[in-house]
Backbone atoms as SQL, in Angstrom:
CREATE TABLE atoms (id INTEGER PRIMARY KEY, chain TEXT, resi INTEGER, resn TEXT, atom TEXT, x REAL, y REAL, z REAL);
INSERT INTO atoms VALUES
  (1, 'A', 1, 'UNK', 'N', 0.836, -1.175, 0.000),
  (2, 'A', 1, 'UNK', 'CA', 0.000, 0.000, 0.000),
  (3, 'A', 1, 'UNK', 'C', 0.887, 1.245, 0.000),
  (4, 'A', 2, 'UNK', 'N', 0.640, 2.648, -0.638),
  (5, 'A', 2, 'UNK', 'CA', 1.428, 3.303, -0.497),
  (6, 'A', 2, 'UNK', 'C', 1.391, 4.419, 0.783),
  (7, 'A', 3, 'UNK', 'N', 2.373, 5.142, 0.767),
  (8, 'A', 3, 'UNK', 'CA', 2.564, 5.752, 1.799),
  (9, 'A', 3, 'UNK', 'C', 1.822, 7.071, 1.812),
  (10, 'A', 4, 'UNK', 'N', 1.333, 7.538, 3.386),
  (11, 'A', 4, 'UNK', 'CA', 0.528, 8.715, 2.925),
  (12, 'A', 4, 'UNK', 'C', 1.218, 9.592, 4.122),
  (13, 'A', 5, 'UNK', 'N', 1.443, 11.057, 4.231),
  (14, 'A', 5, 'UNK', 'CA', 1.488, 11.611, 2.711),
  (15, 'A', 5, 'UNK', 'C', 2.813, 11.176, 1.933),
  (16, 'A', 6, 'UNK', 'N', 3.237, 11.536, 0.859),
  (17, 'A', 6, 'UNK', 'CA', 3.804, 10.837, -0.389),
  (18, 'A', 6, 'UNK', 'C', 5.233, 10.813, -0.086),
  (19, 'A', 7, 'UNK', 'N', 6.036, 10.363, -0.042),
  (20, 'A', 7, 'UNK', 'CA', 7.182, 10.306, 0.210),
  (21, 'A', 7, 'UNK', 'C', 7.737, 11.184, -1.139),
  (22, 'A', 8, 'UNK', 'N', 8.914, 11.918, -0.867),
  (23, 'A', 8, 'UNK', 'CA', 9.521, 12.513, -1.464),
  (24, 'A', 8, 'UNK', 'C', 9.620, 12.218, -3.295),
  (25, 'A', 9, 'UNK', 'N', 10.502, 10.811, -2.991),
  (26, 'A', 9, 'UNK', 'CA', 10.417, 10.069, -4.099),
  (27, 'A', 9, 'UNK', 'C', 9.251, 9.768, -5.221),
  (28, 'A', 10, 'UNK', 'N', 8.041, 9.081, -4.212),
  (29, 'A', 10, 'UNK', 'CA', 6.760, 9.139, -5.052),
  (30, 'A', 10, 'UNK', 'C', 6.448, 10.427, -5.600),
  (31, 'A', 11, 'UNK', 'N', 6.821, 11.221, -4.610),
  (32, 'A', 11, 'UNK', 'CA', 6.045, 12.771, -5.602),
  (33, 'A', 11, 'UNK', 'C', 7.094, 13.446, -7.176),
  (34, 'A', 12, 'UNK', 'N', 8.580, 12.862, -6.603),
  (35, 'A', 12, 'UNK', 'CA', 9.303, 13.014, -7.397),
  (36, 'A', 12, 'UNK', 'C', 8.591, 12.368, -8.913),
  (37, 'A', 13, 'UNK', 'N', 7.878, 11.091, -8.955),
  (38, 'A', 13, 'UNK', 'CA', 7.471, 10.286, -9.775),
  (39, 'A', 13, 'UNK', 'C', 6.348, 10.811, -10.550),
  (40, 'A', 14, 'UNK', 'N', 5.436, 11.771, -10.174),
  (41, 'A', 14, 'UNK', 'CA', 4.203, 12.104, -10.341),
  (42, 'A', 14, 'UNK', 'C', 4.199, 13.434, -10.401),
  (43, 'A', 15, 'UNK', 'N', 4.381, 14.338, -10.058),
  (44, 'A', 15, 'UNK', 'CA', 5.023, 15.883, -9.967),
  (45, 'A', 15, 'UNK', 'C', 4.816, 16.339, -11.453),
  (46, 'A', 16, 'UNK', 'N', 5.496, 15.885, -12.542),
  (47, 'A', 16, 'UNK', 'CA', 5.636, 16.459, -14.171),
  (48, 'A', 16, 'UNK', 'C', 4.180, 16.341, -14.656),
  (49, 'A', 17, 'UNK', 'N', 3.661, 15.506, -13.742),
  (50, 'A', 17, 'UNK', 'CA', 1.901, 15.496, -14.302),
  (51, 'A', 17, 'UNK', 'C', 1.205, 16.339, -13.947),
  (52, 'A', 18, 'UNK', 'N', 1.524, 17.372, -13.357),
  (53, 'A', 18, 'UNK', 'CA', 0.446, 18.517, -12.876),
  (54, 'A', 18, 'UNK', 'C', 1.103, 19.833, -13.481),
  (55, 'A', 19, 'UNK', 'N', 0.095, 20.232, -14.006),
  (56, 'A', 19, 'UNK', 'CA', 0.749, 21.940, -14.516),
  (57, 'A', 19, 'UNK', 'C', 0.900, 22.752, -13.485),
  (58, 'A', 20, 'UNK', 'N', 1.619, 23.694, -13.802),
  (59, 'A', 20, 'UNK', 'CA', 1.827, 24.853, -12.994),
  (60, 'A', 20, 'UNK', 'C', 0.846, 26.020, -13.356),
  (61, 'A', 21, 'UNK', 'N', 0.339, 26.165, -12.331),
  (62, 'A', 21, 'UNK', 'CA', -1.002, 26.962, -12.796),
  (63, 'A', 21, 'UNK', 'C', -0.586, 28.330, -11.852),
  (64, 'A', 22, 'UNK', 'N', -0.276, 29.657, -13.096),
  (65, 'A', 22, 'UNK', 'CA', -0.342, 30.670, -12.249),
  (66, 'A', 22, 'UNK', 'C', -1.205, 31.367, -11.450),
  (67, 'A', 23, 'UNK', 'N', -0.708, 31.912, -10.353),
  (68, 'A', 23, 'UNK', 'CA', -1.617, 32.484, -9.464),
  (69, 'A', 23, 'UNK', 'C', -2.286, 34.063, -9.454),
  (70, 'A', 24, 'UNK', 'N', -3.025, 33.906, -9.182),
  (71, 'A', 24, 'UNK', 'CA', -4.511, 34.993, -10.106),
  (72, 'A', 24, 'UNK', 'C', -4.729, 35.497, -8.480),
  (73, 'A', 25, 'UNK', 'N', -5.694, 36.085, -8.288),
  (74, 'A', 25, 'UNK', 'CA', -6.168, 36.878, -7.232),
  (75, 'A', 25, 'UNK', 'C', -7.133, 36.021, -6.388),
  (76, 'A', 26, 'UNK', 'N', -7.101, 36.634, -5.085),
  (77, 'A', 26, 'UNK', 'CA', -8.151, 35.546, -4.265),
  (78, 'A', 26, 'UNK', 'C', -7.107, 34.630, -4.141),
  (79, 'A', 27, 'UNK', 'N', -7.965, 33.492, -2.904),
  (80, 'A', 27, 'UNK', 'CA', -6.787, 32.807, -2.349),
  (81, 'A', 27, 'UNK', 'C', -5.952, 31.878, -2.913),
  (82, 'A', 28, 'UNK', 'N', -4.777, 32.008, -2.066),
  (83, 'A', 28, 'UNK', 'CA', -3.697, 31.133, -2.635),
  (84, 'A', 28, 'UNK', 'C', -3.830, 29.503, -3.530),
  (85, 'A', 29, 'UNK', 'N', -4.016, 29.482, -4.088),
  (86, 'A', 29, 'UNK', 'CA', -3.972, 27.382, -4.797),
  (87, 'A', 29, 'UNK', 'C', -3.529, 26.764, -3.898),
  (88, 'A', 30, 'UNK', 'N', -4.277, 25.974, -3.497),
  (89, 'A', 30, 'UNK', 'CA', -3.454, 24.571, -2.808),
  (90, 'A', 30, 'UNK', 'C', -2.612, 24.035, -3.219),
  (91, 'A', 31, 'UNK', 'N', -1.773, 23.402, -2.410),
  (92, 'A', 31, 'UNK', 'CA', -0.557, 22.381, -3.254),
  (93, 'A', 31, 'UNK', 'C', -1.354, 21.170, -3.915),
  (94, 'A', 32, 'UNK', 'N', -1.058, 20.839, -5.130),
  (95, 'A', 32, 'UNK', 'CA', -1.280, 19.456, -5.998),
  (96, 'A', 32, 'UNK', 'C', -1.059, 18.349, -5.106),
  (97, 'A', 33, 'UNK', 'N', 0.060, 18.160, -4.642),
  (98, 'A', 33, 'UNK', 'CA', 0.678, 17.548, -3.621),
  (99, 'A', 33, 'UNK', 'C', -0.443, 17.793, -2.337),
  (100, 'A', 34, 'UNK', 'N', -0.578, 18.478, -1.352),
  (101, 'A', 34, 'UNK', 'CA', -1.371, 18.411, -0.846),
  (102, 'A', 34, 'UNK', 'C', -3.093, 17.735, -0.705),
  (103, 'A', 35, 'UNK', 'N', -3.788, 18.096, -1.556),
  (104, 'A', 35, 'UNK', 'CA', -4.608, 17.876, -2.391),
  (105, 'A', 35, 'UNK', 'C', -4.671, 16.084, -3.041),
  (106, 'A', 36, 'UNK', 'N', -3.607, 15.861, -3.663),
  (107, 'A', 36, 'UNK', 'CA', -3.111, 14.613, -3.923),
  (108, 'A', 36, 'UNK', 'C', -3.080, 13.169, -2.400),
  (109, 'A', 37, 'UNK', 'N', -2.651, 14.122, -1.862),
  (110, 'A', 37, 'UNK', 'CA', -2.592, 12.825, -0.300),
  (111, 'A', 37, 'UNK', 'C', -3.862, 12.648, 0.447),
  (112, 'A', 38, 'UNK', 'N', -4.845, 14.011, 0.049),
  (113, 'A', 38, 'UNK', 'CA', -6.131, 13.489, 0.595),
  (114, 'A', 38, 'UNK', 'C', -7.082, 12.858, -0.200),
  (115, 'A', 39, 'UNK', 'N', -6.471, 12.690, -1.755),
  (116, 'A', 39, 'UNK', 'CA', -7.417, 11.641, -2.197),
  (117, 'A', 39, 'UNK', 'C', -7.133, 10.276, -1.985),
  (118, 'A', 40, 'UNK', 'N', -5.539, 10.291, -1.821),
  (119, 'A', 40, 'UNK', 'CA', -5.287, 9.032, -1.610),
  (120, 'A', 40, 'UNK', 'C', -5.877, 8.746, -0.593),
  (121, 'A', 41, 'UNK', 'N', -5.492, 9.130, 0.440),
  (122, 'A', 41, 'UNK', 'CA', -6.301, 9.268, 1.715),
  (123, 'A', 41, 'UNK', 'C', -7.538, 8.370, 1.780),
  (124, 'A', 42, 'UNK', 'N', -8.966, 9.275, 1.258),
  (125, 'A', 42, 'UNK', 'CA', -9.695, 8.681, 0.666),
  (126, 'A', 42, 'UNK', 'C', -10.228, 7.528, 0.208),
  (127, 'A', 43, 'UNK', 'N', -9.265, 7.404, -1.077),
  (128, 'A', 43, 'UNK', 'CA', -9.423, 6.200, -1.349),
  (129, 'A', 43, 'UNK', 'C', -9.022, 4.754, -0.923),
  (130, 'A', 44, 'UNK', 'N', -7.677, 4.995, -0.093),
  (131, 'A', 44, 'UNK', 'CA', -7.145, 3.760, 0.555),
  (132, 'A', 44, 'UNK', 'C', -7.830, 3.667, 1.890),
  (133, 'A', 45, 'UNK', 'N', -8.954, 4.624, 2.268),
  (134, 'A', 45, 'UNK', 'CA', -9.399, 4.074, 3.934),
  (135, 'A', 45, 'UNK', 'C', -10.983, 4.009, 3.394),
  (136, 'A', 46, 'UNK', 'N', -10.901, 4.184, 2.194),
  (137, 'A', 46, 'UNK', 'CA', -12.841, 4.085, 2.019),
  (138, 'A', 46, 'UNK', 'C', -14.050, 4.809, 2.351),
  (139, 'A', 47, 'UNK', 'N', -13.253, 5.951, 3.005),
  (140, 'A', 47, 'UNK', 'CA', -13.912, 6.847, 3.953),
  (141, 'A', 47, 'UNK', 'C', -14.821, 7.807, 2.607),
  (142, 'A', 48, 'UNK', 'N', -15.879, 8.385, 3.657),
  (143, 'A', 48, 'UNK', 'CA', -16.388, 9.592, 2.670),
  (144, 'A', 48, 'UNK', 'C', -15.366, 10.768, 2.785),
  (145, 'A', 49, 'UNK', 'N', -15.433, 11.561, 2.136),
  (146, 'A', 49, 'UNK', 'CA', -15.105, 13.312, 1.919),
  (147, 'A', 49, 'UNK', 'C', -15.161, 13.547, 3.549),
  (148, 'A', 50, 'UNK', 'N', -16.815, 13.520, 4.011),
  (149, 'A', 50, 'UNK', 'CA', -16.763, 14.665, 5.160),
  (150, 'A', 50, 'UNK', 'C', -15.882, 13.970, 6.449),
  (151, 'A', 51, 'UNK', 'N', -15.361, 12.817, 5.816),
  (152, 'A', 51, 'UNK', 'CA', -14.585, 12.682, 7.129),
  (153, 'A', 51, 'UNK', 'C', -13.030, 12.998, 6.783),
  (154, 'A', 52, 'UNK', 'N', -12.550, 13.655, 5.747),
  (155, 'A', 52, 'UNK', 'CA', -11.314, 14.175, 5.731),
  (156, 'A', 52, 'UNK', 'C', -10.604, 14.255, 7.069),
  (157, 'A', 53, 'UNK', 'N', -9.538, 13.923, 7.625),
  (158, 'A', 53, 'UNK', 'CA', -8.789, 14.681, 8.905),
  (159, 'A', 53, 'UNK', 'C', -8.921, 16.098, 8.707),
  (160, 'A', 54, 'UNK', 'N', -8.332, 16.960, 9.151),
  (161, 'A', 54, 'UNK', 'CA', -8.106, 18.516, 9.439),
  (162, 'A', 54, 'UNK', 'C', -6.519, 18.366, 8.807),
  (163, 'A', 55, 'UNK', 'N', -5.916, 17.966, 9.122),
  (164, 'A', 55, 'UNK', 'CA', -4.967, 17.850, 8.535),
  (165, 'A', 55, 'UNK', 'C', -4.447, 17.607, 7.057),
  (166, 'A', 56, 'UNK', 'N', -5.429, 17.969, 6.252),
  (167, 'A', 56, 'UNK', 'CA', -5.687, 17.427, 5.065),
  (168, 'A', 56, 'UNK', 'C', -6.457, 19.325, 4.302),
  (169, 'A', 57, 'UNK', 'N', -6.376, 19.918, 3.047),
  (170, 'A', 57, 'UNK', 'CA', -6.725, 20.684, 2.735),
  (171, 'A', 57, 'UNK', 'C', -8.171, 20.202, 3.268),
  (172, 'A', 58, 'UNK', 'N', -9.763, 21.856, 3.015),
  (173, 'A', 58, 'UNK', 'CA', -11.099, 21.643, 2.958),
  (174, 'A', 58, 'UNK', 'C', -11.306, 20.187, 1.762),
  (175, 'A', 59, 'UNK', 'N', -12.601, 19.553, 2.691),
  (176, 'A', 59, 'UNK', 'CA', -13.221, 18.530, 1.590),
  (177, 'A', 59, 'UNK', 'C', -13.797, 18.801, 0.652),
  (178, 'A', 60, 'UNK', 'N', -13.764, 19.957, 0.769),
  (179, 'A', 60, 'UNK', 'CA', -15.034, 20.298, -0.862),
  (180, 'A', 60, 'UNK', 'C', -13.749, 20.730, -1.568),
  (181, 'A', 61, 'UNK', 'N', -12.467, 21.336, -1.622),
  (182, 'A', 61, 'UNK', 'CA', -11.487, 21.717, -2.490),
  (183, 'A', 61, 'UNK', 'C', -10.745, 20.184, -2.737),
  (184, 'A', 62, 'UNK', 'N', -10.553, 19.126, -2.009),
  (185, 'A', 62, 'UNK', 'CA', -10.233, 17.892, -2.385),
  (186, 'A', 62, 'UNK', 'C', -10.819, 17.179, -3.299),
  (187, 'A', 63, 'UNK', 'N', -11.995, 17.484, -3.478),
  (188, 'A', 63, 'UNK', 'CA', -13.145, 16.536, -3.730),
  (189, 'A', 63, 'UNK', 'C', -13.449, 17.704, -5.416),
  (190, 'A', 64, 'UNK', 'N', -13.475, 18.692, -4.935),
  (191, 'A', 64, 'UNK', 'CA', -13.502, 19.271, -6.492),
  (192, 'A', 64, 'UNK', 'C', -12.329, 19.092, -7.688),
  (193, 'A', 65, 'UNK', 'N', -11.449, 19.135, -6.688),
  (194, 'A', 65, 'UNK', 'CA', -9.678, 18.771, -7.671),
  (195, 'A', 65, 'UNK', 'C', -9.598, 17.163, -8.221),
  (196, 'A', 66, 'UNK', 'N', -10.485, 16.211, -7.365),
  (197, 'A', 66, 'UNK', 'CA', -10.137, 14.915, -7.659),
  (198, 'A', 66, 'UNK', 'C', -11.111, 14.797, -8.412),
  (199, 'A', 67, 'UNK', 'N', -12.915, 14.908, -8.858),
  (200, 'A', 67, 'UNK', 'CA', -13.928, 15.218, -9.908),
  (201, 'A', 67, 'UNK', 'C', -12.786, 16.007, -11.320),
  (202, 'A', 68, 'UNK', 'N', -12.503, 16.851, -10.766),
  (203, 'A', 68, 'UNK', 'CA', -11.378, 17.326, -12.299),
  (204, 'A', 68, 'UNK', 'C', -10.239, 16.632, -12.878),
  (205, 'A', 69, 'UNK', 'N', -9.621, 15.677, -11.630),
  (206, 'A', 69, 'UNK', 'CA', -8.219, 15.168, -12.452),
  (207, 'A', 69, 'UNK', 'C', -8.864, 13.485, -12.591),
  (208, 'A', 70, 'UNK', 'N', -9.995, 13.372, -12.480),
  (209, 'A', 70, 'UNK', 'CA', -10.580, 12.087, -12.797),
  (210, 'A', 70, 'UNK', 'C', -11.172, 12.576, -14.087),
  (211, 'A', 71, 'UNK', 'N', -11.553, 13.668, -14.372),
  (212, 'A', 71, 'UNK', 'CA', -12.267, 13.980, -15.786),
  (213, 'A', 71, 'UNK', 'C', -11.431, 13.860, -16.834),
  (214, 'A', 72, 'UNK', 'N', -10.344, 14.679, -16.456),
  (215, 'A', 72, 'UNK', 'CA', -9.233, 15.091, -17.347),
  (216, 'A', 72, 'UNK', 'C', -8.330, 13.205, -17.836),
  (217, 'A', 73, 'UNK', 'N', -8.377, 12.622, -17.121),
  (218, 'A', 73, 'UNK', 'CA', -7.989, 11.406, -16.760),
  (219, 'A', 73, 'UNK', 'C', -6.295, 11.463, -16.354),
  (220, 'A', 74, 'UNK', 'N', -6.233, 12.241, -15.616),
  (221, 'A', 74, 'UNK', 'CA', -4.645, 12.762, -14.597),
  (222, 'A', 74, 'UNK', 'C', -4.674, 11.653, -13.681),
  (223, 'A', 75, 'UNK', 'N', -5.778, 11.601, -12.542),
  (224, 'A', 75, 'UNK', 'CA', -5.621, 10.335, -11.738),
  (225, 'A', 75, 'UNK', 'C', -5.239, 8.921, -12.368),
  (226, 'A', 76, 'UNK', 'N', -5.867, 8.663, -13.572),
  (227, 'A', 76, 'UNK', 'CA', -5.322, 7.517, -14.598),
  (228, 'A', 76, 'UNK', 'C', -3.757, 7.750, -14.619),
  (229, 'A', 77, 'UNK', 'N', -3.323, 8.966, -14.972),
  (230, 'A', 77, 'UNK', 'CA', -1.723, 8.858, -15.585),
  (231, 'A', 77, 'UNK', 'C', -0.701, 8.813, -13.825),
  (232, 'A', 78, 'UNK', 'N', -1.541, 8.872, -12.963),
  (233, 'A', 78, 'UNK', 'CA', -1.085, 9.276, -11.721),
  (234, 'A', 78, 'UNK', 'C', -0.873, 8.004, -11.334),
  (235, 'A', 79, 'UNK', 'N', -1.948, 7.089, -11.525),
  (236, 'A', 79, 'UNK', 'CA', -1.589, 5.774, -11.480),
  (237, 'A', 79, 'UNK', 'C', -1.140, 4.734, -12.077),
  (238, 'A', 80, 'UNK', 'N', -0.845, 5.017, -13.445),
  (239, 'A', 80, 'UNK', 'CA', 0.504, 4.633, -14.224),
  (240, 'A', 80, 'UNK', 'C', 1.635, 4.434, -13.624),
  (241, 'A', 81, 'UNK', 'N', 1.834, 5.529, -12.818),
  (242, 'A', 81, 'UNK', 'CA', 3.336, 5.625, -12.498),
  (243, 'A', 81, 'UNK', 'C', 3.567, 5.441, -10.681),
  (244, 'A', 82, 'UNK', 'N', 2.361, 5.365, -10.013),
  (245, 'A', 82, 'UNK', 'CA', 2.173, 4.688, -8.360),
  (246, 'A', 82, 'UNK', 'C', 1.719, 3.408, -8.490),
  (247, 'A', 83, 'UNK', 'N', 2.123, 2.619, -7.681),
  (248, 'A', 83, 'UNK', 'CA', 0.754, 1.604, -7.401),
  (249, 'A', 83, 'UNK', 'C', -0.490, 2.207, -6.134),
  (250, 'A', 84, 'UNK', 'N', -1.531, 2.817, -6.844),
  (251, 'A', 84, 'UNK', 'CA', -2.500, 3.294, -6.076),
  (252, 'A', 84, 'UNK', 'C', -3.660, 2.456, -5.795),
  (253, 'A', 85, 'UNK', 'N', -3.263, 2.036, -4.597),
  (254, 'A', 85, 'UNK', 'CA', -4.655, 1.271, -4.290),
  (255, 'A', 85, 'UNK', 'C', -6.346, 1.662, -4.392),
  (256, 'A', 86, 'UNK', 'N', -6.989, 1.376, -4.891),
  (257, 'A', 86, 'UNK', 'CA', -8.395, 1.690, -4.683),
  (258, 'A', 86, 'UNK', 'C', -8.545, 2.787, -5.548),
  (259, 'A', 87, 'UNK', 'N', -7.833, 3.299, -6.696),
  (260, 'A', 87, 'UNK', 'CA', -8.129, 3.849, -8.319),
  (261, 'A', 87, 'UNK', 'C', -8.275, 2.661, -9.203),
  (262, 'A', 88, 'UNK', 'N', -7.600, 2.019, -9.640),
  (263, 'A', 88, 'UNK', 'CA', -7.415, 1.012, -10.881),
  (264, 'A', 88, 'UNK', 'C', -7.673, -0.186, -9.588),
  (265, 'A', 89, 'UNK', 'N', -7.117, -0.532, -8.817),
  (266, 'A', 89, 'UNK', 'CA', -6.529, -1.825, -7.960),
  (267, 'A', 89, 'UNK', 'C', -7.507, -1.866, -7.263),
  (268, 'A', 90, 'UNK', 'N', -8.682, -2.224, -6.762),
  (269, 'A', 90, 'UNK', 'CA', -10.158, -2.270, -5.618),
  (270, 'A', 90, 'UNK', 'C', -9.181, -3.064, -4.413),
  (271, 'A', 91, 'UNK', 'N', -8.617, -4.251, -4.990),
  (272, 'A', 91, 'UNK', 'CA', -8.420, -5.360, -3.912),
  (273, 'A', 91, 'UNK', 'C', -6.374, -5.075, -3.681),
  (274, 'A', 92, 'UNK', 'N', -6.182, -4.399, -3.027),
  (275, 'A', 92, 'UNK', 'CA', -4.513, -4.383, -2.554),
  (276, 'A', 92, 'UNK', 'C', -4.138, -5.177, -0.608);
């Protein structure tokens, strides 16, 4: 199972897949990275959204970023290159 949040390395692995999106007015962007460990999150404990930790960006900004990089099919290329449990893999 992988490690949460991402070890250096893993993010090293996955990192070139997210654009750099400049910053515009109003609040700061979350980190990708950030954002990224609470879906894993998510998905490796089965949990809903509203039980995010606190420690984890808001659930509705997690949950809107992961609806977009599941559209775009980013979480697909994300898991190309992790073994992510509970995207492609149900049973790890």
């Amino acid at each position: 199972m992988l490690q949460i949040p991402l070890t250096d390395a893993d993010w090293a692995r996955v990192q070139s897949l997210f654009p750099v999106v400049a910053s515009g007015r109003g609040r700061p962007r979350r980190s990708d990275r950030e954002i990224l460990n609470a879906i894993l999150w998510v998905l490796q404990t089965k949990e809903k959204w509203h039980r995010l930790p606190a420690t984890f960006p808001p659930q509705q900004t997690c949950y809107l970023r992961y609806v977009e990089w599941k559209k775009t099919g980013l979480l697909d290329q994300v898991n190309e290159r992790l073994p992510l449990c509970g995207l492609a893999q149900p049973a790890c």
